[in-house]
N, C-alpha and C positions, 0 to 999 in steps of 0.2 A: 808277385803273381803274374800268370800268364797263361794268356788265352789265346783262342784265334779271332774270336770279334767279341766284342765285347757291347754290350748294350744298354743303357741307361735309360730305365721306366718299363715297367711293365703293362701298360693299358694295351687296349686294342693296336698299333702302331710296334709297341715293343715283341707284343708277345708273336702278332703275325708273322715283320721282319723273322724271327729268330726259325718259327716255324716253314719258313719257304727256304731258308739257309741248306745248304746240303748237308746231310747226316753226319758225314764226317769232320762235320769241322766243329771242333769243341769252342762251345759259347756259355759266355757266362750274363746273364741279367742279374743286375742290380736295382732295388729301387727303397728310394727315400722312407717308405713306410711300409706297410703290409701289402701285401701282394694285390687285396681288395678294394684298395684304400687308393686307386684309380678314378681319374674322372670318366673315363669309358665307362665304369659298372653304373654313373648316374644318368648318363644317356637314356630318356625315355619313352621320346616317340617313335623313332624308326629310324629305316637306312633307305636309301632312295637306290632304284635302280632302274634303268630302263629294260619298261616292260616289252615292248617291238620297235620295229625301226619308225615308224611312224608316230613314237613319242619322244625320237629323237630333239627332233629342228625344236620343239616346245619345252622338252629338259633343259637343253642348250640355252634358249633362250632365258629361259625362269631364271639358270645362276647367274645369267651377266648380266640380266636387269636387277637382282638382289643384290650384287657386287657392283651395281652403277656402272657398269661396262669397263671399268677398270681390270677385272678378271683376265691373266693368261688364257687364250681362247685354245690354245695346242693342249695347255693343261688340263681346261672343263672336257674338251673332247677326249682325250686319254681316260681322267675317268669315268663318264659314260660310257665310254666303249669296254672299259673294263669291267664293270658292276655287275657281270651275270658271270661271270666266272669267280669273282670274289662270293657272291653268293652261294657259287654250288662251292667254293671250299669250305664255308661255314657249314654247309651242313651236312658237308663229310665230318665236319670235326665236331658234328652233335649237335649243332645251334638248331632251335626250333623258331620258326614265324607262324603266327597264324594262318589256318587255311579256310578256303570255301572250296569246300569238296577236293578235287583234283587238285587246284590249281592256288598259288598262294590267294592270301586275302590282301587288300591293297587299302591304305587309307589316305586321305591328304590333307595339307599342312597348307599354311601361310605363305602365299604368293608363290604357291603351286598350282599349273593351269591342268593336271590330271593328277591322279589317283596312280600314283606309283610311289608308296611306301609300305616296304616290309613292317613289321613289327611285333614284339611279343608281349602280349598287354599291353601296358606302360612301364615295363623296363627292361627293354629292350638293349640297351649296351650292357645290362647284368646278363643276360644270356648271351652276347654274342664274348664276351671276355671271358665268362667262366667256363662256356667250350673252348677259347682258345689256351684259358691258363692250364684246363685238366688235359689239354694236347701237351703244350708243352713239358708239363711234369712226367708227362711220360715218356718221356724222351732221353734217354742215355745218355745226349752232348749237351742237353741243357741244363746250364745250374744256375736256378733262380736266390738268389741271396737277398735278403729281405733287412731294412733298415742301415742300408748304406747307400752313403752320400756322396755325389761324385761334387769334388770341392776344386777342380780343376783339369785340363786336358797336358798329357805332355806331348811336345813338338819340338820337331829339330828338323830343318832342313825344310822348312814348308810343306811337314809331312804333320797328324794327329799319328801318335804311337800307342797312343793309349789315356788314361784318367790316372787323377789320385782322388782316392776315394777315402773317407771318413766311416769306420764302422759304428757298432752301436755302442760300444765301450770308450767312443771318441780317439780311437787309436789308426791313424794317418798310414795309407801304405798306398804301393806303383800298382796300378796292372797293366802290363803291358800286351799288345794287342797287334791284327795286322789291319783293323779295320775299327773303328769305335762310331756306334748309331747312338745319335742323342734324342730318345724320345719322353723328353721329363714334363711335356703335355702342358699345361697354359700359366698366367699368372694372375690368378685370383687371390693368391695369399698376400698379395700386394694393396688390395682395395677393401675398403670396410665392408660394403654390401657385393657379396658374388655367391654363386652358385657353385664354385671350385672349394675343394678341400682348401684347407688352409694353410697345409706345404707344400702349396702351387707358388713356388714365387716366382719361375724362370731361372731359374740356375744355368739351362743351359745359355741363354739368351747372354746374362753375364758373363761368365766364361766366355764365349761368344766377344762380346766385348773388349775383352781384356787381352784377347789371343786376333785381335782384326779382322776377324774373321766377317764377312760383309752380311750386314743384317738387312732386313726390308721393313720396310712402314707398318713400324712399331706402334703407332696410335692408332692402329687402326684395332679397334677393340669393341665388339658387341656389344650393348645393353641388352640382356631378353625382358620382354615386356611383362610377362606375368610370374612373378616368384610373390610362394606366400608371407604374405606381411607377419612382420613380429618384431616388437622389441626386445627380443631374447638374442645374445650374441651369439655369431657363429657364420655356417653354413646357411646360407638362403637355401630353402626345399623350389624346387621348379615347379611352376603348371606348364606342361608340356604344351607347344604347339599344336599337337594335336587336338585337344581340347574343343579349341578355336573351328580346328579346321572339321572337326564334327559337329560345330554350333552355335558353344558360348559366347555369349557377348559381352563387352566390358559399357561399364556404366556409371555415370559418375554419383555423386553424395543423394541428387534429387532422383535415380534412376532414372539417367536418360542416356541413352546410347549415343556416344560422341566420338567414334571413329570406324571404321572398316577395319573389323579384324582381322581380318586377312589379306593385308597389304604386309610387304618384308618386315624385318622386325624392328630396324631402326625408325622407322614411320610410325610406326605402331607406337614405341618407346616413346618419341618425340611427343606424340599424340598424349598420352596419359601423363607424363611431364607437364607439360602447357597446361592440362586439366587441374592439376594437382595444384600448378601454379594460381589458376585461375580462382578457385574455390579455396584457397588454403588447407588445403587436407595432406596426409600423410601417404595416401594409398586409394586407389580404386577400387570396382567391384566387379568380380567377374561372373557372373550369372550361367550357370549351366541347366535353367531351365527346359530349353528346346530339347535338350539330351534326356532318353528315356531313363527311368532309374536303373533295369535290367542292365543295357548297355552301360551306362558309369560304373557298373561295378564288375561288369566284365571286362573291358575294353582300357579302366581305369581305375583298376582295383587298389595298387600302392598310391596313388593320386586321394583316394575315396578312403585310404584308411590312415594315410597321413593328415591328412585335413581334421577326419573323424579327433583324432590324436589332440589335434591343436584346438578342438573347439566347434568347426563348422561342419556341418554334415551337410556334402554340396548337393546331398541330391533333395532339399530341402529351403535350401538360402544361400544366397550369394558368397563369395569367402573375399575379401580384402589380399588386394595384388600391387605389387608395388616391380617397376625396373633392378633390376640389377646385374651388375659384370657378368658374364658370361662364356664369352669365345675370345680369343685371341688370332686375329685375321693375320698379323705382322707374323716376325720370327728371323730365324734364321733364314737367308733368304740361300735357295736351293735349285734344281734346274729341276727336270722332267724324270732323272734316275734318281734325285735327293741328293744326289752332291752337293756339299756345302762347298766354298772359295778355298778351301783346307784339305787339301789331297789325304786319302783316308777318311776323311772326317763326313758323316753321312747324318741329315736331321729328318727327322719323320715325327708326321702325328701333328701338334698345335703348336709342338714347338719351332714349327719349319713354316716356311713360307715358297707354295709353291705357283703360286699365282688362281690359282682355284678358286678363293670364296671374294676375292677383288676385297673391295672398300666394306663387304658386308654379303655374313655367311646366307645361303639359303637352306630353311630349312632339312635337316635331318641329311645335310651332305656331310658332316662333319667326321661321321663313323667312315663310309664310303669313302671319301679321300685320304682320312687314316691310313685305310687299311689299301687303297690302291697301289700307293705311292709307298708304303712298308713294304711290298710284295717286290716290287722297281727296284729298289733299292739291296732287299735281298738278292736279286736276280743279278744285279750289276757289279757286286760282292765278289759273288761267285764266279763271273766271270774275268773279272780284272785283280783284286785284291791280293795280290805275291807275297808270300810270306815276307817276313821283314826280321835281322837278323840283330838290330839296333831296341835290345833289350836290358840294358844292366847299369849304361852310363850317365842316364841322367840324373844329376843331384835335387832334391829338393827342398826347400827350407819350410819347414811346417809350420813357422811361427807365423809367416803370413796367411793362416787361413783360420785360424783362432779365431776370428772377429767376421771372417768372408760372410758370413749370413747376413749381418745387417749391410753389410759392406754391398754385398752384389743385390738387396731390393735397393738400397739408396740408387746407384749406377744404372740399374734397369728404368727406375723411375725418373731419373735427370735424359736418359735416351729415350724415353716417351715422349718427355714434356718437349725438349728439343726439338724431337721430329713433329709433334705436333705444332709446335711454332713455324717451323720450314713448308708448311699445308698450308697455313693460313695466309 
């Protein structure tokens, strides 16, 4: 096969890259499972944007003390200066935020010092992907291919050429390409409790590995503090940030309120942790009393009918919250365009690391810098990317990628624990 860029994942990240691409250039997405079946459509509370220049120096601030000042500071500034253009492209392409009158409505979040998040209800990355996926389906150059698995990149000459990719019949073939974007978004499918679909393992991250390509501080990985408790396997369902940042309070077994819920999220984590410790309990409790019932069910309507689902009706009793995996800070480590160390080779989304969320993400930047740094990258494409005439001679042995699934979580998970040793 053969394309002119080719791109790996369809969330927010894959779908924007492809949509800022110029018209003419034939692009193919691929992605591991269904089109919807993204961690961008679980994204709940919002997208952060600066509202006037006088929320600047306080934006700025908020990510580098969430990211413990570790954060690329050229990077947090790109995307703030970028967020009001990323927003008016959403909604050319349909996306809706809540408003108050004229002007959007704005909420705020955890170890946010203003009120600058977009938001729709609470699922707010289902609306801003599903305007992006129905753009791109409409689009002539775009051909989204659904349940295929990029099982390696090909390279020659310290060039990416392109992937080989696994369809759904498990039948192995090339595509070759003039540019290949890796955005197969985080590795939740790696840890027993997360919030990430469950064929989130880092594919690209491996791959990544196996081809030198230079990765960054790979342990560095979110806990979110409130996802609802269960002993049922799978998917943890999230309680949004926002939550928090309109009232609720967490509480432990005697209901008594034992942390500032609105300090970043690893403070928060660490916090209910030690409590959990402390008491021998399973999970906490997170009280949405202060919150009117009107608003919970406006404002948190898939929260209020998820919950209802499992047992607790919040606008009535506390529901049991327990940490779980959540973000992926590390990744492919990438500059200010997304270039990865692999000429051609561009990573975007969770699967890249571009210095933005430092040691620890802040709230609701995670769509935002998706989608910044997808746009960068598209633009950078466009501008430098030369067709490439090195399409037919690479051989490859298929028998090595049989087994590549457990093969690249084990690899991913031995270069966590590594770097997290190298920290300590």
């Amino acid at each position: 096969m053969k394309t002119d860029i080719l791109i790996v994942g369809c969330g927010v990240a894959g779908l924007y890259c492809a949509l800022n691409l110029p018209k003419e250039k034939e692009i193919l997405i691929i992605t591991k499972d269904t089109a919807e079946r993204s961690d961008s459509f679980l994204a709940q509370g919002g997208i952060c944007v600066l509202r006037d220049e006088e929320d600047y120096d306080a934006f700025f601030e908020d990510t580098m003390r969430a990211g413990h000042f570790e954060n690329n500071p050229e990077a947090v500034d790109i995307m703030i200066r970028s967020s009001r253009d990323v927003i008016g492209d959403l909604v050319s392409f349909g996306a809706e935020f809540e408003r108050a009158g004229d002007d959007f409505a704005y909420t705020k979040e955890g170890a946010h010092s203003n009120h600058r998040i977009l938001f729709h209800e609470d699922e707010t990355g289902k609306e801003i992907t599903s305007a992006l996926l129905n753009e791109a389906k409409s689009r002539e150059n775009i051909t989204l291919v659904e349940h295929m698995t990029m099982v390696d990149i090909l390279t020659e000459e310290d060039e990416c050429l392109g992937a080989v990719v696994m369809d759904a019949q498990g039948e192995y073939r090339t595509v070759y390409s003039d540019a290949v974007v890796l955005a197969t978004g985080g590795i939740g499918g790696l840890f027993k409790h997360s919030t990430n679909f469950r064929h989130l393992t880092g594919d690209a991250v491996a791959v990544a590995l196996n081809h030198g390509v230079k990765l960054k501080n790979l342990d560095y990985i979110q806990i979110h503090p409130t996802t609802l408790y269960t002993e049922e396997k799978g998917r943890e369902f999230l309680i949004s940030e926002s939550v928090r940042g309109e009232g609720a309070v967490l509480l432990n077994s005697k209901g008594e309120r034992f942390v500032d819920e609105l300090q970043p999220r690893d403070v928060v984590a660490n916090a209910i942790l030690r409590e959990m410790e402390k008491e021998g309990t399973s999970h906490v409790w997170l009280s949405l009393d202060a919150i009117p019932d009107e608003e919970i069910k406006s404002h948190f309507p898939n929260i209020y009918r998820q919950c209802l689902e499992a047992g607790y009706d919040i606008t009535r009793e506390s529901i049991p919250v327990v940490p779980s995996q959540h973000y992926f800070m590390g990744g492919i480590d990438v500059d200010s365009h997304s270039r990865t160390s692999l000429e051609r080779l561009y990573a975007v989304g969770e699967t890249s690391c571009n210095g933005v969320h430092g040691k620890n993400r802040l709230a609701s930047n995670s769509l935002l810098e998706s989608l910044v740094f997808a746009k960068r990258a598209a633009q950078h494409i466009a501008k430098t990317c030369t067709p490439t005439d090195k399409s037919s001679e690479i051989i490859i042995d298929t028998d090595k990628y049989k087994d590549c699934k457990e093969q690249y979580k084990k690899l991913v998970l031995e270069a966590i624990e590594k770097e997290r040793q190298s920290h300590e």
